[in-house]
C-alpha positions as CSV (number, residue, x, y, z in Angstrom):
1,X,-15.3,-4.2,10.7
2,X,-12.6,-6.3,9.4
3,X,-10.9,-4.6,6.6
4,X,-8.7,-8.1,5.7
5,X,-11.9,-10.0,4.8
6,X,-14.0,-7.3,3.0
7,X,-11.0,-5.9,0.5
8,X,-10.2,-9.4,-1.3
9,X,-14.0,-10.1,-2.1
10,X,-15.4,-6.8,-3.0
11,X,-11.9,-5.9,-4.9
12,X,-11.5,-9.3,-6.9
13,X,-12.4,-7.7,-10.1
14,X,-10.1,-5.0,-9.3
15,X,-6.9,-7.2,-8.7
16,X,-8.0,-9.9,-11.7
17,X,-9.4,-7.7,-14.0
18,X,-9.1,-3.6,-13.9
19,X,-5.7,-3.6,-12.8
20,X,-3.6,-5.8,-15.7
21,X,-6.6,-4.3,-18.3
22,X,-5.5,-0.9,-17.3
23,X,-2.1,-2.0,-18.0
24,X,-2.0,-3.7,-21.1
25,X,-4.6,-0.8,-22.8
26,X,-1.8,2.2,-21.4
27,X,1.2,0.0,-22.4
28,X,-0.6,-0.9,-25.9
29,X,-1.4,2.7,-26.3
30,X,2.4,3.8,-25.4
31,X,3.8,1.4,-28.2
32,X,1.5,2.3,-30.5
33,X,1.1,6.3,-30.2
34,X,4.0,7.1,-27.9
35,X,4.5,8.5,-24.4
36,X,2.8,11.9,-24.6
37,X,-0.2,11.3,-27.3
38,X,-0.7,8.2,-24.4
39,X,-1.5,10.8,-21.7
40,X,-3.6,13.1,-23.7
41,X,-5.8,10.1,-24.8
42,X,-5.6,8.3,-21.4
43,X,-6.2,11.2,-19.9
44,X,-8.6,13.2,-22.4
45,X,-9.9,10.6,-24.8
46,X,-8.5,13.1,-27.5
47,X,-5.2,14.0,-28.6
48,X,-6.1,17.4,-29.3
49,X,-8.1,18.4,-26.0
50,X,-5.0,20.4,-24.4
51,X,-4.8,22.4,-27.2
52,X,-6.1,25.9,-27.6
53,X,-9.8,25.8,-28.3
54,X,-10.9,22.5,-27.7
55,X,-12.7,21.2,-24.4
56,X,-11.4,17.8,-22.7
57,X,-13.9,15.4,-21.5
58,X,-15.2,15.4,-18.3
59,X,-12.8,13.9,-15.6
60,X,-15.8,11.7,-14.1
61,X,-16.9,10.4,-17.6
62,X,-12.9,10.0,-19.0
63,X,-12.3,7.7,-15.5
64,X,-15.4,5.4,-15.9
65,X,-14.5,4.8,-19.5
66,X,-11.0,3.7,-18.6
67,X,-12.3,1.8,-15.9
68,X,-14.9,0.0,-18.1
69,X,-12.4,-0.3,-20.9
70,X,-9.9,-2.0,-18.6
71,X,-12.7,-4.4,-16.8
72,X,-13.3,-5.5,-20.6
73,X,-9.9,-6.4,-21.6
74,X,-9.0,-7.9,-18.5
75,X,-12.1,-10.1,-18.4
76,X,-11.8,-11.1,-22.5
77,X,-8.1,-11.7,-21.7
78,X,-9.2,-13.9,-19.0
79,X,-11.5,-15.8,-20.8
80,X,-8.5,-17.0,-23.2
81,X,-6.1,-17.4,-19.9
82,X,-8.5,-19.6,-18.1
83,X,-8.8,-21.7,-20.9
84,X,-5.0,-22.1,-21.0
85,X,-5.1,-22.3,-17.0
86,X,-7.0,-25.6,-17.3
87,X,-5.0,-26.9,-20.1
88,X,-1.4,-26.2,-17.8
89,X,-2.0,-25.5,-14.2
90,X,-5.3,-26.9,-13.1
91,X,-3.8,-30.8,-13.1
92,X,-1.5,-29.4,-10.9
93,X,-3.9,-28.2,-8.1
94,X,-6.0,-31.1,-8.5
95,X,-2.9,-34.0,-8.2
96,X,-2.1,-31.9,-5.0
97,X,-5.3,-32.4,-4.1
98,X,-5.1,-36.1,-4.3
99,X,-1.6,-36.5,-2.6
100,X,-3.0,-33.7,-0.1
101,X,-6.3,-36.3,0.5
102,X,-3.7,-39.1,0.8
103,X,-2.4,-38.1,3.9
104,X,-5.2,-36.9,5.6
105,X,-7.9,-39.6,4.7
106,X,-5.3,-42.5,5.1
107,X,-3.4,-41.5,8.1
108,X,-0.4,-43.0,9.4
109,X,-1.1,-45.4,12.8
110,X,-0.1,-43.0,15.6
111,X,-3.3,-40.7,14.1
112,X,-5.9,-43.2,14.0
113,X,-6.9,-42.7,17.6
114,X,-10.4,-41.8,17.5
115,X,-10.3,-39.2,20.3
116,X,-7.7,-37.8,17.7
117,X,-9.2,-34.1,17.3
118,X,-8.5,-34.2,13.5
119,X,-10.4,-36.9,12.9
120,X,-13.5,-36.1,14.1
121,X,-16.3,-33.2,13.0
122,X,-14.8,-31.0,10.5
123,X,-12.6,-34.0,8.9
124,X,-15.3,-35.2,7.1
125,X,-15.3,-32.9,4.7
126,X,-11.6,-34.7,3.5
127,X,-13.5,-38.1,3.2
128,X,-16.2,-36.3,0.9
129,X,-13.8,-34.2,-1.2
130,X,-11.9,-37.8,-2.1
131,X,-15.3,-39.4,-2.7
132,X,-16.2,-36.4,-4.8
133,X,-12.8,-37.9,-7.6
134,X,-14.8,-40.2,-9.6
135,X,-18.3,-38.2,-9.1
136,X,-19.5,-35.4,-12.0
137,X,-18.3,-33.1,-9.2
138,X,-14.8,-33.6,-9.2
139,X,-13.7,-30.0,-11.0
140,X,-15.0,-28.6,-8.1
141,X,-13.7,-30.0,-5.2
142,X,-11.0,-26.9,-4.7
143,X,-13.9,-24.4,-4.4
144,X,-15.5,-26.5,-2.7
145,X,-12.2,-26.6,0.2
146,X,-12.1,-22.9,-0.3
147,X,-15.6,-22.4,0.7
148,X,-15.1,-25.0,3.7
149,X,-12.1,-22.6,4.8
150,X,-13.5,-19.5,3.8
151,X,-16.7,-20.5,6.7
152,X,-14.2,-21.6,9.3
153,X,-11.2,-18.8,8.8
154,X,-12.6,-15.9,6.8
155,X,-9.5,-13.8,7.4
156,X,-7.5,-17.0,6.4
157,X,-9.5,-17.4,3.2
158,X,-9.4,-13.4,2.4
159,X,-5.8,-14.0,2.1
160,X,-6.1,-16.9,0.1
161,X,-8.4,-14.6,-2.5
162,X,-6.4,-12.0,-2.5
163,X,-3.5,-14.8,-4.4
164,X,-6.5,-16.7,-6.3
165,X,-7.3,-12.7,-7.6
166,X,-3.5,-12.6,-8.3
167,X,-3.4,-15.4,-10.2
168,X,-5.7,-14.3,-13.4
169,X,-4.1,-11.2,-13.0
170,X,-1.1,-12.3,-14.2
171,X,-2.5,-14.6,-16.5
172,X,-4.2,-11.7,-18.0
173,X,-1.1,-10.0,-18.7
174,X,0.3,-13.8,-19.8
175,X,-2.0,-13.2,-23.0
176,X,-1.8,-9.5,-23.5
177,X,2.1,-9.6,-23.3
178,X,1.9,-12.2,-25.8
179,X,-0.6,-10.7,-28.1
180,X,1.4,-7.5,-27.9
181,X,4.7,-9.8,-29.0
182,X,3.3,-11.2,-31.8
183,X,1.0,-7.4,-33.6
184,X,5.2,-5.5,-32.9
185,X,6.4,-8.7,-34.8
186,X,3.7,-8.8,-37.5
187,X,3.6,-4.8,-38.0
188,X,7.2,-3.5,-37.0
189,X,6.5,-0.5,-39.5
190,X,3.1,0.8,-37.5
191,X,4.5,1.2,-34.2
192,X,5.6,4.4,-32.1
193,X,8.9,2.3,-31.4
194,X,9.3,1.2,-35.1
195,X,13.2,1.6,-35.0
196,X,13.5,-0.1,-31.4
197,X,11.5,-3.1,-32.4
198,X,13.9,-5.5,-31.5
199,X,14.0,-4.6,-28.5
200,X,10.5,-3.9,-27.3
201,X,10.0,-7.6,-28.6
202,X,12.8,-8.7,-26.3
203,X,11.1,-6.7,-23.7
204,X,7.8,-8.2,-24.3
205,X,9.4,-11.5,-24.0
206,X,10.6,-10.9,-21.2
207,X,7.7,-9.9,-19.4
208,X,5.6,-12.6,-21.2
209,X,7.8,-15.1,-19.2
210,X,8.2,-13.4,-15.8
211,X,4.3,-13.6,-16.0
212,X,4.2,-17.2,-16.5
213,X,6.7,-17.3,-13.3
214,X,4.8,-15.4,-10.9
215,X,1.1,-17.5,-12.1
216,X,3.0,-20.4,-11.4
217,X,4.4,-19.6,-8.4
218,X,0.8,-18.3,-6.9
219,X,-0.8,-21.6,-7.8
220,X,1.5,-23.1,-6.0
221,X,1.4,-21.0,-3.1
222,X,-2.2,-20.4,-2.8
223,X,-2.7,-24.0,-3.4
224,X,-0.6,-25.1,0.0
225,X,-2.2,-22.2,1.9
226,X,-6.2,-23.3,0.8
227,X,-4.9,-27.5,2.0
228,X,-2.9,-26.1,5.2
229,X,-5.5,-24.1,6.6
230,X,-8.2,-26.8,5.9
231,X,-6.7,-29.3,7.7
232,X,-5.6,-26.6,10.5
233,X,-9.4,-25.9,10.7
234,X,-10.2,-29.3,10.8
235,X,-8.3,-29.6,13.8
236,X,-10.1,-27.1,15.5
237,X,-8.1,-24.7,15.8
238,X,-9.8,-22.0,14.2
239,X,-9.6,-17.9,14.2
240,X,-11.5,-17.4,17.5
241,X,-9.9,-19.9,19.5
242,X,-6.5,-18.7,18.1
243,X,-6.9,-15.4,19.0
244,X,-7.8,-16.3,22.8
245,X,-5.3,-15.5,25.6
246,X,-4.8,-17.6,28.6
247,X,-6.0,-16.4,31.8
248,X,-2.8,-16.0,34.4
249,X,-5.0,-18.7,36.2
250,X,-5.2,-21.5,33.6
251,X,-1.4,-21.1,33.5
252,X,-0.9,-21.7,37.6
């Protein structure tokens, strides 16, 4: 069993989702109640369940609610990122896409040899993804690579998950930092922090940003690593033929 393809898929949700919605509820939580009424709550769901005569919750019930709590946030987060995703990043997967197309459907002279390997089989699917620009169909032509990849090098395109899963991660902390920002700026006086709130809002800033940085840089990267291994697929050279060794005859 391959471990490397079955964790990105069955764990999506859990990168994208649990993860920065477990996050932003325990930092949210921390500004607002401070570090120790945090791990009661986080911990209990009550800030009086250490104390002398009162029961905590059960552990079982407690982690499913945090679990289910976070899944919620992240994925209502998510909803606003991928709104702003497709307003500021999307145009930049899908002009790759078209310079990407430009060298592969328009080749240069020394690759239009038709015994070329790249240009036969498999590198029809760049003709179709170009055709698909101008159809209803064009939004989709990036999952549509994906899956192309994802049947020709599944370890290739579990990778390539595990930085699409990445990516609304850190868009959802994106939002929540900024929706944190702004309820310390509007209510200074309510928070644990009240004295420090110049700085927590510096902080949050700060991490606001550095978000924005590392969504940015995973488009990019999984961007060039969902084109590269298409066209490296196209080619033929796929997982099973890469991972065959020469016999010490077919080197004589």
């Amino acid at each position: 069993m391959n471990i490397s393809v079955i964790i990105p898929q069955l764990f999506y949700d859990l990168i994208g989702r649990i993860i920065p919605g477990a996050g932003l509820v325990s930092l949210t939580a921390l500004l607002l109640l401070g570090p120790d009424v945090t791990v009661q709550v986080v911990t209990t769901w009550s800030t009086g369940a250490l104390s002398p005569g009162h029961t905590a919750a059960p552990f079982a019930f407690v982690l499913l609610g945090n679990l289910l709590i976070s899944y919620l946030i992240g994925s209502l987060l998510g909803g606003i990122w991928f709104r702003i995703y497709r307003l500021m990043l999307a145009s930049y997967g899908e002009s790759s896409l078209d310079s990407f197309l430009a060298m592969v459907v328009k080749p240069d002279q020394t690759n239009r040899d038709t015994s070329n390997s790249c240009l036969a089989g498999d590198s029809r699917i760049f003709t179709f993804l170009d055709k698909l620009k101008k159809s209803p169909y064009s939004n989709a032509r990036i999952d549509l690579l994906y899956d192309f990849v994802h049947l020709k090098c599944p370890t290739a395109a579990a990778r390539i998950a595990k930085l699409r899963a990445e990516q609304p991660m850190s868009g959802v902390l994106v939002v929540g930092y900024l929706l944190l920002l702004i309820m310390m700026l509007l209510t200074p006086g309510q928070a644990y922090f009240a004295g420090d709130v110049r700085l927590v809002a510096a902080l949050l800033l700060a991490l606001t940003l550095i978000a924005g940085f590392l969504a940015w840089h995973l488009e990019k990267r999984a961007t060039a690593a969902l084109f590269f291994t298409g066209y490296i697929s196209s080619c033929g050279i796929t997982e099973s033929s890469a991972e065959k060794v020469p016999e010490e005859n077919d080197a004589q």
